[in-house]
N, C-alpha and C positions, 0 to 999 in steps of 0.2 A: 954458535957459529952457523950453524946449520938452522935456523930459524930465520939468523938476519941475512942468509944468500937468499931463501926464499924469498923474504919481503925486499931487497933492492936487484935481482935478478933482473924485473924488468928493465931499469934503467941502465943495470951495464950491460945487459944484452942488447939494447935497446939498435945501436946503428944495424950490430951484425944480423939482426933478426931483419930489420927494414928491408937491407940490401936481398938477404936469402928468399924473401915473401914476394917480392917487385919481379926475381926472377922466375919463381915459380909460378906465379899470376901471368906472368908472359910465356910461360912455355904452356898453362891451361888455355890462353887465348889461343895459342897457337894449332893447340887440340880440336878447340872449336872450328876453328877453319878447315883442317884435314880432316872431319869427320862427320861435319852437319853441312848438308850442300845448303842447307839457307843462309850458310853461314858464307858462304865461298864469294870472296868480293864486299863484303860489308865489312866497316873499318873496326879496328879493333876498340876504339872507344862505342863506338855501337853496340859489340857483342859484351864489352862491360858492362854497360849501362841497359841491356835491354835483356841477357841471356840468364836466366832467373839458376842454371846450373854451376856458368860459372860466378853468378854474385856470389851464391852460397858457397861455394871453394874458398872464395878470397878472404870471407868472413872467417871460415874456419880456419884459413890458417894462420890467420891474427889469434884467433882462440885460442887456438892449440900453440902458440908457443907461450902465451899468456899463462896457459894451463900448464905446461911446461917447465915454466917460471914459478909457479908454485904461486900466483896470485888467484885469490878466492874470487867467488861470484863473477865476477868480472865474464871469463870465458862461459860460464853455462847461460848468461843473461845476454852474451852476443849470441850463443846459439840458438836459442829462445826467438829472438827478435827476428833473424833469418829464417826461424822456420814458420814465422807468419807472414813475413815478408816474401818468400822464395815457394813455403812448401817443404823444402827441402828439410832434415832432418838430421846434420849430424851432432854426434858426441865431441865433445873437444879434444876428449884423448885417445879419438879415432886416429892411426896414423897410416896418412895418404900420400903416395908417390906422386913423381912427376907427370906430367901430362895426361891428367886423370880428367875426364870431360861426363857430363851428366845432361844426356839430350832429352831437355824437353823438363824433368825433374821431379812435377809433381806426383807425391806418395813418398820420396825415398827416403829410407829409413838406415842410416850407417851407425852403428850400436858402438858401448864404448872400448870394446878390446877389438874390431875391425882392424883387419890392416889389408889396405891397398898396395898394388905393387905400381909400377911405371906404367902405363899407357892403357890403361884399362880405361873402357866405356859402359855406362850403366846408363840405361832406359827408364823410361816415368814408372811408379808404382815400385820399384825394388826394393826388396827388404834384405839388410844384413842383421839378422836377429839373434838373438840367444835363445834358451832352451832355460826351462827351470827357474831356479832363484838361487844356484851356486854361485859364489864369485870365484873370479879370475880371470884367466881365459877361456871366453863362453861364447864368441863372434867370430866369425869366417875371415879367415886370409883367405887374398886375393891377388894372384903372383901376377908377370909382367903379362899384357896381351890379352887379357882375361876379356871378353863381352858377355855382356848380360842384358837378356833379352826382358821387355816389358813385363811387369811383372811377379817376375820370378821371384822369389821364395828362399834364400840360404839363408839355413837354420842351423847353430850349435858352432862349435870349435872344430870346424872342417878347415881342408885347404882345397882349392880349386887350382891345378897345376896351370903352368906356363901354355898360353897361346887356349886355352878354354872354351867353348861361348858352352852358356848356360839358355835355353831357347824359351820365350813369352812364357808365362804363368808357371813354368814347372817348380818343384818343391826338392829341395834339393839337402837331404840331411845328410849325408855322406862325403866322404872326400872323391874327388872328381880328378882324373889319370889328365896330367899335361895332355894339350893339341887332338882334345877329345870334345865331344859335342853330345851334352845333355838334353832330354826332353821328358816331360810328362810329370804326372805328381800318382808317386814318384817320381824322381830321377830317372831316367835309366841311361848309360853311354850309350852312344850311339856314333855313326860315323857318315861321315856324306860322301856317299858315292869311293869313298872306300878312299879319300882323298885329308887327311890334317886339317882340318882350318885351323887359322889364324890371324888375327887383326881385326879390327872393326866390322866384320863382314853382317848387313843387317838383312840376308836373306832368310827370314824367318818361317818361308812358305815351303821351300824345297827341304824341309828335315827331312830324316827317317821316321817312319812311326813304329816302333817297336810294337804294340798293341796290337795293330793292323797285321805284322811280319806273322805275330804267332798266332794269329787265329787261321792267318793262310795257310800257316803251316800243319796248325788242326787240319783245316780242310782236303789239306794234298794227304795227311796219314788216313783219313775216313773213305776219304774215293778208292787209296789201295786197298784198305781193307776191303770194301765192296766189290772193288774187282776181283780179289781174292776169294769171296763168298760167291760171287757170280760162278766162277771158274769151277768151283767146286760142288756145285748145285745143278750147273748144266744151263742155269735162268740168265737171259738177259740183263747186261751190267746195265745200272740204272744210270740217267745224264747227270754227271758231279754238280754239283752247285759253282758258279759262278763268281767268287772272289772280287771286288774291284775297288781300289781304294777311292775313297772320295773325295779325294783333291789330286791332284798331276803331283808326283815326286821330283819330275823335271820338267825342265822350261829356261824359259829365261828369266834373271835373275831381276824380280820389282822392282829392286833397289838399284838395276840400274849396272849392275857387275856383268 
């Protein structure tokens, strides 16, 4: 019995899947519009036919109910086809929430235990990968609000909490604390300005740089100590060394925020 749901699955699932994909394909267009300004004003059959992040959405989620359905080859040879077509890279039994948008796309890698939440954005080059050769769950959840920056790197069976951004190139093997902001390879939390982000925000330039914070902060224990050795010597304190990050921590925002 359980053999022959698998092989006619597809065709009684067949309208209710239509109708759920048609919807879901229109709230990913929709993503495109709120979240890519090239996109803002170009009609939504344009950003089908032209936006290589969401062709590859729409492919997979024909795969993934496919796969779902318990029909063979079928779904790994649409994904196959979209990842020479798009670039893009997903599993078919990757499972992706609603208004999931993928700007720009090429490199990305979505592995097969992945799971996206609602409204999350991923930049070209991202990888959601596994670790090892164990099976199971081996791929990174990725709760509501999540951004991830070009690049970046989750690796293993982590989760990344609610409202996230993971920042360009970082490597990220740990689980990552909700309405927190990652940088560096490693990871490390980090915070902007001592403020949550959350949403699509693609200001990449204004991080914190933790690296930076604690060599300064070497710097400021080495000058007490020398003052202290001054003080106690009689000798003139010598001039501290000068600190200076190599990029502005603020400004205003590229992207236009």
């Amino acid at each position: 019995m359980r053999e022959s749901r698998g092989r006619y699955a597809p065709i009684v699932l067949g309208l209710g899947t239509l109708a759920r994909i048609v919807g879901e394909v229109r709230r990913d267009i929709g993503a495109a519009h709120d979240r890519d300004p090239a996109a803002r004003g170009a009609p939504s059959a344009e950003i089908l036919s032209s936006w290589p992040g969401v062709q590859a959405l729409l492919v997979h989620r024909v795969a993934h109910s496919l796969h779902e359905a318990g029909l063979p080859v079928v779904p790994r040879s649409l994904s196959m086809v979209s990842r020479m077509l798009t670039g893009i890279e997903i599993h078919p039994a990757a499972r992706i929430g609603q208004g999931f948008f993928i700007d720009h796309g090429a490199g990305v890698v979505i592995g097969e235990t992945a799971e996206i939440g609602d409204d999350v954005t991923l930049y070209q080059g991202v990888t959601l990968g596994g670790t090892g050769f164990a099976t199971g769950k081996r791929h990174p959840t990725l709760q509501d609000n999540v951004t991830v920056g070009a690049g970046a790197k989750l690796l293993g069976a982590i989760t990344v909490g609610h409202g996230a951004k993971i920042g360009a190139n970082s490597v990220v093997i740990h689980d990552v604390m909700p309405n927190s902001t990652v940088v560096g390879n490693p990871g490390h939390a980090v915070r902007v300005d001592g403020r949550r982000p959350e949403g699509p925000d693609t200001d990449w330039i204004h991080l914190p740089d933790p690296i930076a914070d604690a060599i300064k902060g070497l710097s400021n224990r080495i000058g007490d100590i020398e003052h202290d050795v001054a003080e106690m010597s009689g000798s003139e304190r010598p001039t501290a060394a000068d600190v200076r990050a190599l990029r502005q921590v603020r400004g205003p925002n590229p992207a236009g925020g």
